[in-house]
C-alpha positions as CSV (number, residue, x, y, z in Angstrom):
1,X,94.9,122.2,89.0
2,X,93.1,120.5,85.8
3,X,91.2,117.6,86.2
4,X,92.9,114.6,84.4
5,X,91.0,111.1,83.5
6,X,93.1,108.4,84.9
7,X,93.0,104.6,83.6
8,X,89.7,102.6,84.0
9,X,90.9,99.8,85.8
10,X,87.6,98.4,86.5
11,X,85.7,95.3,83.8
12,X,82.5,96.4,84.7
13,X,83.7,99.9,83.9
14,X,82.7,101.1,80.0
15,X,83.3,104.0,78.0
16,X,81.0,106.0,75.1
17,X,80.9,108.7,73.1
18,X,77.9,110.5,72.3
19,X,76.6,113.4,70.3
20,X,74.1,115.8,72.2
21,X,72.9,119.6,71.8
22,X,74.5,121.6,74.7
23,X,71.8,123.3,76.0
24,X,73.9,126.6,76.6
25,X,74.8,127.7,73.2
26,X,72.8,125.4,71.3
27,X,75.9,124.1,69.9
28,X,76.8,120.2,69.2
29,X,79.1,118.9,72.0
30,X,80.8,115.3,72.2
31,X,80.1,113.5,75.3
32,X,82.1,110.9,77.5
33,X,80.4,108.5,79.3
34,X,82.8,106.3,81.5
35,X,80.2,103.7,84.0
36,X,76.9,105.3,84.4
37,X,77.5,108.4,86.6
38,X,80.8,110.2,84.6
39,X,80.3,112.2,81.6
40,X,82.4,114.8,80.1
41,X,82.4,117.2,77.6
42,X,85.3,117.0,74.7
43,X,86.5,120.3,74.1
44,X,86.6,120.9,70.6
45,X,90.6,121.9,70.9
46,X,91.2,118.9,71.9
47,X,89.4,116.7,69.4
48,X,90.6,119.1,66.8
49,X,94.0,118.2,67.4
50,X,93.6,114.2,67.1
51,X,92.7,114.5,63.3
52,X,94.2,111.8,61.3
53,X,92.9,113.5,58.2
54,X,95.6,113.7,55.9
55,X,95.8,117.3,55.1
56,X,96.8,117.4,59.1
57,X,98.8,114.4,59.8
58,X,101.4,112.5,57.7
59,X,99.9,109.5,56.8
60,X,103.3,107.3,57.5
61,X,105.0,109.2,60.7
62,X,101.7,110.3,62.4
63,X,103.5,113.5,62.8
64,X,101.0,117.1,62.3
65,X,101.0,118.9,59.5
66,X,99.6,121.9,61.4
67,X,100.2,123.7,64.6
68,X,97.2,123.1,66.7
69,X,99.0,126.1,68.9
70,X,97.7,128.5,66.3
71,X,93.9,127.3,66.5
72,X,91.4,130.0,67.6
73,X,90.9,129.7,71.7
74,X,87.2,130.1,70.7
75,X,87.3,127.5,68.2
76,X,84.1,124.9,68.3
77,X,82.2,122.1,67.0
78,X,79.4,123.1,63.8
79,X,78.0,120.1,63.1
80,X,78.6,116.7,64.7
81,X,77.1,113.3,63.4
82,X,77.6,109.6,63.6
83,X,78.3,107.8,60.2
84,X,77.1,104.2,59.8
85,X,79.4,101.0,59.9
86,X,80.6,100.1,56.2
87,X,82.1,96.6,55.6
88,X,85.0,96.0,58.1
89,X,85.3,99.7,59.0
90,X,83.3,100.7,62.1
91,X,81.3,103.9,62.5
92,X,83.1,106.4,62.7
93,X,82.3,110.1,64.2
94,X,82.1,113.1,61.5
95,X,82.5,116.6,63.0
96,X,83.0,120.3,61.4
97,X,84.5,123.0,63.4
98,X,83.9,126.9,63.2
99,X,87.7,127.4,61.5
100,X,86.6,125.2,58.7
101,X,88.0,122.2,59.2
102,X,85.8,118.9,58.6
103,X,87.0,115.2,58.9
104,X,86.1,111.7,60.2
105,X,87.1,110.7,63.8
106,X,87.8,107.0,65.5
107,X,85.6,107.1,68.2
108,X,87.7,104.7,70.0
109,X,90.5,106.2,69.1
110,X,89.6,109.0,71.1
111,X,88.2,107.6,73.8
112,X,92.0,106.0,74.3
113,X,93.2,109.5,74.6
114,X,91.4,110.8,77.1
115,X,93.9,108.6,79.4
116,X,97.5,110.1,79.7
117,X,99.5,106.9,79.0
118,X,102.7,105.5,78.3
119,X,101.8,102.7,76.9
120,X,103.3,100.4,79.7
121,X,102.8,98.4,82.5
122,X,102.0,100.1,85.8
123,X,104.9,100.2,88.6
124,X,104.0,96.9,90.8
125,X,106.0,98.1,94.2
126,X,107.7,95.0,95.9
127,X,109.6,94.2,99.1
128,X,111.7,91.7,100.3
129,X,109.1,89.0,100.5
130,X,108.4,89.1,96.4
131,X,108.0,85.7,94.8
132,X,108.3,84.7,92.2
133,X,111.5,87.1,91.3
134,X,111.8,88.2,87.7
135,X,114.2,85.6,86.7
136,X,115.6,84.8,83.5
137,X,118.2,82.8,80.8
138,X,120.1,84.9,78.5
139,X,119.9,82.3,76.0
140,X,116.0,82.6,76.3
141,X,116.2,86.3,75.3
142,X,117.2,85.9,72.0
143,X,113.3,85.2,71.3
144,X,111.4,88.2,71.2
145,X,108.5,86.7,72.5
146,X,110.9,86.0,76.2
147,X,112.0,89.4,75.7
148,X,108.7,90.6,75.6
149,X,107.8,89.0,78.8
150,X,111.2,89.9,80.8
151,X,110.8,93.9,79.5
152,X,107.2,93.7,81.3
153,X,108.3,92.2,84.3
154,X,111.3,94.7,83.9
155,X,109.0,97.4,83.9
156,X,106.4,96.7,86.3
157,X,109.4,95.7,88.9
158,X,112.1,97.7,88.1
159,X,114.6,95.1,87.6
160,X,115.5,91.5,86.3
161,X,118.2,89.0,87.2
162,X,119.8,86.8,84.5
163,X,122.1,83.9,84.4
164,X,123.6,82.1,81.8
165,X,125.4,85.5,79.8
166,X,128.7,85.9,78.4
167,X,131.1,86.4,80.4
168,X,134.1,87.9,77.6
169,X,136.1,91.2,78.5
170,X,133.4,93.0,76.5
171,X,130.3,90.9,76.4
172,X,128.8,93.0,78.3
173,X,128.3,95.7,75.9
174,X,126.8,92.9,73.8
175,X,124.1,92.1,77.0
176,X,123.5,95.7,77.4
177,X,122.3,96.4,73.5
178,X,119.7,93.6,73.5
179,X,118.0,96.0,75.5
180,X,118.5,99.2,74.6
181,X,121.0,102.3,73.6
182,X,124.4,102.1,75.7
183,X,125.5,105.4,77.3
184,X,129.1,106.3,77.5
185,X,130.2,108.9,80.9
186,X,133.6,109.2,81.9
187,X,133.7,106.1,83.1
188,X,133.8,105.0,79.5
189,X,131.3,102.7,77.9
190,X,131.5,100.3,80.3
191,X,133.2,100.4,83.9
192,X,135.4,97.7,86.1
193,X,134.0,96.9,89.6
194,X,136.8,95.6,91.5
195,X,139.1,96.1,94.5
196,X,141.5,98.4,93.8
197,X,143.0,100.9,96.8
198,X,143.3,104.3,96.3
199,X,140.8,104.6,93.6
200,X,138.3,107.3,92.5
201,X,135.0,105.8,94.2
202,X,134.3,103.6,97.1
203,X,132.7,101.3,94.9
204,X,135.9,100.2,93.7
205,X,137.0,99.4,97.7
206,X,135.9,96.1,99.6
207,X,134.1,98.1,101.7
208,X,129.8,97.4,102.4
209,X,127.8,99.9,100.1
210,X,124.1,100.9,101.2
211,X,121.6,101.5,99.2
212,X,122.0,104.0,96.8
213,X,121.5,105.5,93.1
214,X,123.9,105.5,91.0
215,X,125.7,108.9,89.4
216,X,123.0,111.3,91.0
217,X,124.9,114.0,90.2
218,X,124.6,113.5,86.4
219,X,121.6,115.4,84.8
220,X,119.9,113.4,83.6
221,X,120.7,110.8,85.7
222,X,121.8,107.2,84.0
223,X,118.3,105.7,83.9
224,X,119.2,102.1,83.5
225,X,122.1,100.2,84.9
226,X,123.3,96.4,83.6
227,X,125.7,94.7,86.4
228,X,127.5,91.6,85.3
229,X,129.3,89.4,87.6
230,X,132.6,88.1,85.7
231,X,134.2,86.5,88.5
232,X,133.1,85.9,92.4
233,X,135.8,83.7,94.3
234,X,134.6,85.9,97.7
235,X,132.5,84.2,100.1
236,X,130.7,88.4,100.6
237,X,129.9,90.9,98.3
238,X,126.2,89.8,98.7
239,X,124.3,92.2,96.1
240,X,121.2,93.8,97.6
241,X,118.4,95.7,95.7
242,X,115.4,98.0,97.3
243,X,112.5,99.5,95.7
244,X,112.1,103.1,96.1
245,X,108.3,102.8,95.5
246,X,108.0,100.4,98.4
247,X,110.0,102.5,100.6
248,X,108.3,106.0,99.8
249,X,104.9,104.6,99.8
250,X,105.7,103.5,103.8
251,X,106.9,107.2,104.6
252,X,103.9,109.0,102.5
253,X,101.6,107.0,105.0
254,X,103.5,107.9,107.9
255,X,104.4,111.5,107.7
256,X,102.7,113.2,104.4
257,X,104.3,116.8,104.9
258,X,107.7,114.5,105.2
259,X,107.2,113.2,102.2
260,X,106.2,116.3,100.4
261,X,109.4,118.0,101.8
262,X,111.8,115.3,100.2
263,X,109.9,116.0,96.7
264,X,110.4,119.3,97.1
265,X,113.7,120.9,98.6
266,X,116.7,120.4,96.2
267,X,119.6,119.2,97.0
268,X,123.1,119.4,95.5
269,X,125.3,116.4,94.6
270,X,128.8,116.4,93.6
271,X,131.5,114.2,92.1
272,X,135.3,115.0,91.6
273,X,137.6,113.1,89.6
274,X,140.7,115.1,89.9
275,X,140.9,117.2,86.6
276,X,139.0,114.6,84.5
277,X,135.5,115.5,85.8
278,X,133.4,117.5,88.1
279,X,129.8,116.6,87.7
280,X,126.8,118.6,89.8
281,X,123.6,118.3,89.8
282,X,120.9,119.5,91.7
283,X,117.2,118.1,92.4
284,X,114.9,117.0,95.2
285,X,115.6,113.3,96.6
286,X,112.0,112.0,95.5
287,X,111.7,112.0,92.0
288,X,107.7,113.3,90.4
289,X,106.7,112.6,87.0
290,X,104.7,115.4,85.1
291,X,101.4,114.3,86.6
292,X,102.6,113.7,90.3
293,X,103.3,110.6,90.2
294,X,106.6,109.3,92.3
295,X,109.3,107.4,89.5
296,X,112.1,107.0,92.0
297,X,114.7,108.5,93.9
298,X,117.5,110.5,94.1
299,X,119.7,108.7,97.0
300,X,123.2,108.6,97.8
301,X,124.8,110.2,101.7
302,X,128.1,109.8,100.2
303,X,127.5,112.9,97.4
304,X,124.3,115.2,99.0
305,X,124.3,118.6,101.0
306,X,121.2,120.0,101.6
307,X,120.2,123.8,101.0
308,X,120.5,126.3,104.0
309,X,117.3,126.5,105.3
310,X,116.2,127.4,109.0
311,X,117.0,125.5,111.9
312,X,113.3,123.6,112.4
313,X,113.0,123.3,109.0
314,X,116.1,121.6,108.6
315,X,115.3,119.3,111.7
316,X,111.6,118.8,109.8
317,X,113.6,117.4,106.4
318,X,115.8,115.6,108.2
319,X,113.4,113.6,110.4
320,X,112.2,112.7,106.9
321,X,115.2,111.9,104.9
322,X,116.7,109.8,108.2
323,X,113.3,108.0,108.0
324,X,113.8,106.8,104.3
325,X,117.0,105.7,105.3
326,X,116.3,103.9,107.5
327,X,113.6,101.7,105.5
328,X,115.7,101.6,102.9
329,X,118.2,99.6,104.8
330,X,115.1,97.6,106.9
331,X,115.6,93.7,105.2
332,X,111.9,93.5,104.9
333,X,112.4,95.8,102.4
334,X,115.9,94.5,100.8
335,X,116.4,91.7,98.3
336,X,119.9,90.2,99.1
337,X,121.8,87.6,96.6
338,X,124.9,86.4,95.4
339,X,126.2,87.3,91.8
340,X,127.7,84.1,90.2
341,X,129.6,84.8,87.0
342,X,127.5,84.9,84.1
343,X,124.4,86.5,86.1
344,X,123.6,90.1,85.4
345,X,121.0,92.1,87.3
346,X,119.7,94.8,85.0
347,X,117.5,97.6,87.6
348,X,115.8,100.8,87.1
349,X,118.5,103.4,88.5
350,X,116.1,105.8,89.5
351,X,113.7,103.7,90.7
352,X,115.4,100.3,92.3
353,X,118.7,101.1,94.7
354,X,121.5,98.9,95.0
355,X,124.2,98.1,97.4
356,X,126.7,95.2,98.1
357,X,127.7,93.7,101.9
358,X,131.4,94.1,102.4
359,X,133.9,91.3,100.9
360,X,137.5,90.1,101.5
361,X,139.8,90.4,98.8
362,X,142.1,88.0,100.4
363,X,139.7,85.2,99.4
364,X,140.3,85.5,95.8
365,X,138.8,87.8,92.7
366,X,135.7,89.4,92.3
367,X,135.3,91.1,89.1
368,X,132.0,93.0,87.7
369,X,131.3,95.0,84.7
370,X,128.6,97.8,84.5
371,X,127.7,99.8,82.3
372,X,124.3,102.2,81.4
373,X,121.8,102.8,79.3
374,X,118.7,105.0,78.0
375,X,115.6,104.5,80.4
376,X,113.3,104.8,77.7
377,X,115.3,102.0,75.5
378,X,113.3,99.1,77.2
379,X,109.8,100.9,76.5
380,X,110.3,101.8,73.2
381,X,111.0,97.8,72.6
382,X,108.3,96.8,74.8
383,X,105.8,98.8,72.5
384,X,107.0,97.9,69.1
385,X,106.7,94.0,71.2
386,X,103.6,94.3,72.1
387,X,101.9,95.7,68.7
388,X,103.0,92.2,67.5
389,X,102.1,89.6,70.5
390,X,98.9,92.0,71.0
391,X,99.2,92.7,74.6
């Protein structure tokens, strides 16, 4: 597999670019220094590509003009030099390639994309211990500066908890599009979450829900889920979040090849609403990114079946997937809390699972709305945030 540069995390840690003759060609090459020990080459592909010039990029989308995917696999550097500081602008990189091109480079610019990033914070895990807990006033969101601050904590944890929202038959959707794009299913644009017998999913029973993701059999799956608390006259119906992160982290460490299985084998889930809906989906219960990197979880007993696979290897996944269950439902790992009306928690779905204890409908109402939306709603705001607070 290629070797990809990862984030310098590190103060004392410093990045350079420099021009030098490489000694097997005789050829200009540009060089990264990270530290004092790490240096790499720059292909010339690749800083071909990140021309800004305007004859290859639009000037207001940033979008190419060209099709890097059509340069010459032999293309390379021709001439390479540094051009001095004028006024304001800083010193900027000039470099000529053998297909003809010639144009001015942002040496900083390039040395921020040598790092694969989203742009966002990193995923902090948490368990049940976590303090202080991402807690916030809906009436305090309607700065953007507050919103800045609760989508960061939102992203780095994976959930926050409001209180103070409106609490109107449809408010929610309101709550929902401060934050991003609102995603209708078949359970309409937003759904009811109380008892009613005989319905179409458990969650609408009083019964006690584990942990466990929401819709897994959609592709995608809903990314984000907003849970608003309209009514609570019960004295159960505890809410209870877990982070996936956490959880997987503890059963990487313990059994490697367990957790490689349960990022691997697919597995089929399946809903059935009579002759309204039949949703399948099939994918592996731990969730990888493109570069390997765990985003969350696939989890739900009620809906899986596994593939048919051989006796021990179907004892070897299972020994895995019984372990994850079981430290999912571990309280050192559980956050557990009562939803007041007007509070909303608002949780990664692939990332954060939720559940509820059981309740007693005899004790009164208890009436929630939910509803989903776009995972990538959040970050997009968080970015076009943080260009103007400067984080």
């Amino acid at each position: 597999m290629p070797r990809l540069f990862r984030p310098i995390t590190s103060k004392r840690t410093f990045a350079l670019l420099a021009i030098e003759i490489n000694p097997a060609n005789s050829r200009p090459q540009i060089l990264l220094k990270r530290g004092t020990s790490h240096t790499t080459p720059l292909p010339a592909l690749w800083l071909r590509a990140r021309s800004h010039h305007p004859s290859q990029r639009d000037t207001v989308t940033g979008q190419r003009l060209v099709n890097p995917h059509q340069l010459p696999t032999d293309l390379h550097l021709t001439q390479a030099a540094w051009k001095p500081a004028q006024g304001a602008a800083q010193a900027q990189l000039h470099l000529a390639f053998s297909d003809g091109f010639a144009g001015d480079f942002d040496p900083q610019e390039l040395i921020a994309g040598t790092v694969i990033s989203e742009e966002c914070p990193a995923p902090l895990p948490w368990m049940a211990d976590l303090s202080p807990q991402p807690i916030y006033a809906w009436s305090e969101l309607a700065q953007d500066a507050v919103l800045h601050r609760a989508l960061r904590d939102f992203i780095a944890r994976g959930f926050v908890l409001v209180h103070g929202s409106p609490t109107e038959n449809d408010s929610l959707l309101t709550v929902a599009r401060r934050f991003g794009y609102v995603r209708d299913t078949n359970f309409g644009a937003f759904f009811e979450v109380y008892s009613r017998p005989g319905s179409n999913d458990l969650a609408y029973r009083p019964v006690s829900l584990g942990p466990h993701t929401d819709n897994p059999y959609r592709t995608p799956v809903p990314g984000i889920q907003v849970l608003q608390c309209l009514q609570n006259e019960t004295s159960g119906g505890l809410s209870t979040l877990v982070d996936s992160l956490a959880v997987a982290a503890q059963v990487r460490a313990e059994d490697p090849e367990g957790f490689a299985l349960l990022s691997s084998v697919p597995v089929r889930f399946e809903y059935r609403d009579g002759d309204k809906a039949h949703l399948v989906a099939v994918t592996p219960l731990i969730e990888l990114d493109g570069l390997g990197q765990m985003t969350g979880v696939h989890y739900s007993p009620r809906l899986d079946d596994i593939p048919l696979m051989s006796e021990a290897d179907t004892q070897r996944y299972h020994g895995a997937r019984k372990r994850l269950g079981e430290l999912f439902e571990d309280q050192q790992y559980e956050l557990r809390f009562r939803l007041d009306p007007g509070w909303f928690m608002m949780f990664d779905n692939n990332r954060v699972l939720h559940g509820r204890t059981a309740f007693d409908p005899s004790e009164g109402h208890r009436q929630l709305q939910g509803c989903y939306i776009d995972r990538d709603g959040p970050r997009s705001t968080y970015r076009v945030l943080s260009r103007r607070f400067g984080a």
